[in-house]
C-alpha positions as CSV (number, residue, x, y, z in Angstrom):
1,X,110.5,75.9,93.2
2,X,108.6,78.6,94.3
3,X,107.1,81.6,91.9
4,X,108.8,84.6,93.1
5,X,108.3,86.4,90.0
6,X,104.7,88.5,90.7
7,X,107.0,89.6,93.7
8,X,109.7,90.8,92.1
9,X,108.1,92.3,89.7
10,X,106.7,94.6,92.0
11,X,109.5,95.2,93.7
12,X,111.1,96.5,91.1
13,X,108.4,98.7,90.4
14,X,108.9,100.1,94.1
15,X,112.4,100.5,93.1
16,X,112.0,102.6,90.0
17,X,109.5,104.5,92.2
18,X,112.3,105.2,94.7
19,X,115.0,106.4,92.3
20,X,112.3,109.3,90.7
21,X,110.8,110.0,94.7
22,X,114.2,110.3,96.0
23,X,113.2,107.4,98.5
24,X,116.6,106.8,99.7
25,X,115.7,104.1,102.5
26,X,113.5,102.0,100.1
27,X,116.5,102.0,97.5
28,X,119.3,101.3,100.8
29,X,117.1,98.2,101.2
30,X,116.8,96.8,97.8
31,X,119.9,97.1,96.5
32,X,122.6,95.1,96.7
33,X,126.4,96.5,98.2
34,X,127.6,94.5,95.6
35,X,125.4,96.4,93.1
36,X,126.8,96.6,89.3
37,X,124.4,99.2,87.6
38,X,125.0,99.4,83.5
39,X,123.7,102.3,82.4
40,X,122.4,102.6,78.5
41,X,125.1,105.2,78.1
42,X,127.6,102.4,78.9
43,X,128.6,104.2,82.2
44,X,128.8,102.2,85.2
45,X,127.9,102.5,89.2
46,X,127.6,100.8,92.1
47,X,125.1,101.3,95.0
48,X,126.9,103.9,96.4
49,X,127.5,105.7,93.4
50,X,124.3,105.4,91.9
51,X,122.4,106.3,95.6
52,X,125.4,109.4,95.8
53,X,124.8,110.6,92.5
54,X,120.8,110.9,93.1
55,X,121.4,112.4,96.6
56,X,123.6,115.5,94.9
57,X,121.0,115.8,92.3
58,X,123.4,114.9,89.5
59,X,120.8,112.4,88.3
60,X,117.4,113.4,88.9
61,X,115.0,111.0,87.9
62,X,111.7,112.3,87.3
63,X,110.0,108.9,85.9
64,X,110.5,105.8,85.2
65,X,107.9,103.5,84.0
66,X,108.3,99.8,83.4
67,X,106.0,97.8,80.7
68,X,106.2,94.2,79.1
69,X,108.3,92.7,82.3
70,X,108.7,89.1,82.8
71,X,110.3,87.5,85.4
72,X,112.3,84.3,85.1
73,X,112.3,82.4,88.6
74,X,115.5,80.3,89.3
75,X,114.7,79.9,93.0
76,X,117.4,82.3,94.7
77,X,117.5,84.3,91.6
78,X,115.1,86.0,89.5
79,X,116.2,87.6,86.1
80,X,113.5,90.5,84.9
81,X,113.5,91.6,80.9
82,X,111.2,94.6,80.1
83,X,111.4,97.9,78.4
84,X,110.6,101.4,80.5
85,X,110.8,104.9,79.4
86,X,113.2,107.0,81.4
87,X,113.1,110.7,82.1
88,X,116.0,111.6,84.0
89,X,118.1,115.0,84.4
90,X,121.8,114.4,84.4
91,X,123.9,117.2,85.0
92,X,121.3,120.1,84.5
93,X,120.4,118.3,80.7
94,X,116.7,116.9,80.6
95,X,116.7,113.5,78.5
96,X,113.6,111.1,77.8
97,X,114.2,107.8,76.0
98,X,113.3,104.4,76.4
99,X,115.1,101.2,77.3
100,X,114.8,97.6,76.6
101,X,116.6,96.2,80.5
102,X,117.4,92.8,81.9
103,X,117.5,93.1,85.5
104,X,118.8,90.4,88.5
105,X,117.2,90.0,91.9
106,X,119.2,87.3,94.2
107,X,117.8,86.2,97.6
108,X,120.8,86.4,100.4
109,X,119.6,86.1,104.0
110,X,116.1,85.7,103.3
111,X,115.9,89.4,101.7
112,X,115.2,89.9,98.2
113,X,118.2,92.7,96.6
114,X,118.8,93.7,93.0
115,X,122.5,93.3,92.2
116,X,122.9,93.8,88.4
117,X,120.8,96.2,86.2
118,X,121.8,96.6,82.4
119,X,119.7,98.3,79.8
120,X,120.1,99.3,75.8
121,X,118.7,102.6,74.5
122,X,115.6,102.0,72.1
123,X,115.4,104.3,69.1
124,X,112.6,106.6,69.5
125,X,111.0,105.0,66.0
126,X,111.3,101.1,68.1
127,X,107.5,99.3,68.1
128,X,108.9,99.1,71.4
129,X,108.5,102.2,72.9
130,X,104.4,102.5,72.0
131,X,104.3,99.7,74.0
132,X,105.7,101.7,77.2
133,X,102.5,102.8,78.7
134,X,101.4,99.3,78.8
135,X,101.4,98.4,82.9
136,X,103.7,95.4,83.8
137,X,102.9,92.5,82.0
């Protein structure tokens, strides 16, 4: 089995780049159609929802930084687990917290997509969070 891990690592890290730079061809690319995007508030998109909501400026993400990722490699599919801090306006409201997120890459006609994200708010007082401005493991 090959190690696609390193790379999905990093493109993931492309992919959070894209949601805060508004880089809506990088984000066309990597995700899925089929995209199902959990939110830590429970609320759910798709691609199209998630890419529509960012395009009105509903959600404005200014950062968000990954740390502690690994990747789990099961050939066609990779599975990430990390935590990033999130600052994101939704609605006009500023929020900052971080997340602990398990994220799925699958490889369908020889391109890599993500096609589930799901993350969990960490409390602020969390060992986690200190650890967020560690770069990706």
């Amino acid at each position: 089995m090959a190690d696609n891990g390193q790379t999905i690592i990093d493109l993931d890290k492309k992919r959070m780049q894209a949601m805060a730079e508004k880089d809506f061809v990088t984000l066309n690319a990597v995700l899925a159609d089929d995209l199902i995007y959990t939110h830590s508030s429970a609320r759910l998109d798709t691609k199209k929802s998630l890419i529509g909501n960012i395009q009105s400026g509903g959600t404005v993400y200014t950062s968000v930084e990954p740390a502690d990722v690994k990747a789990q490699d099961l050939g066609d599919a990779v599975v990430l687990t990390g935590i990033a801090q999130i600052k994101v306006v939704s609605n006009g409201n500023p929020n900052a917290f971080g997340v602990r997120f398990t994220d799925v890459y699958a490889k369908r006609n020889g391109r890599w997509q993500m096609v589930t994200w799901q993350s969990t708010r960490i409390d602020k007082s969390h060992p986690a969070v200190s650890t967020a401005s560690r770069p990706y493991a």
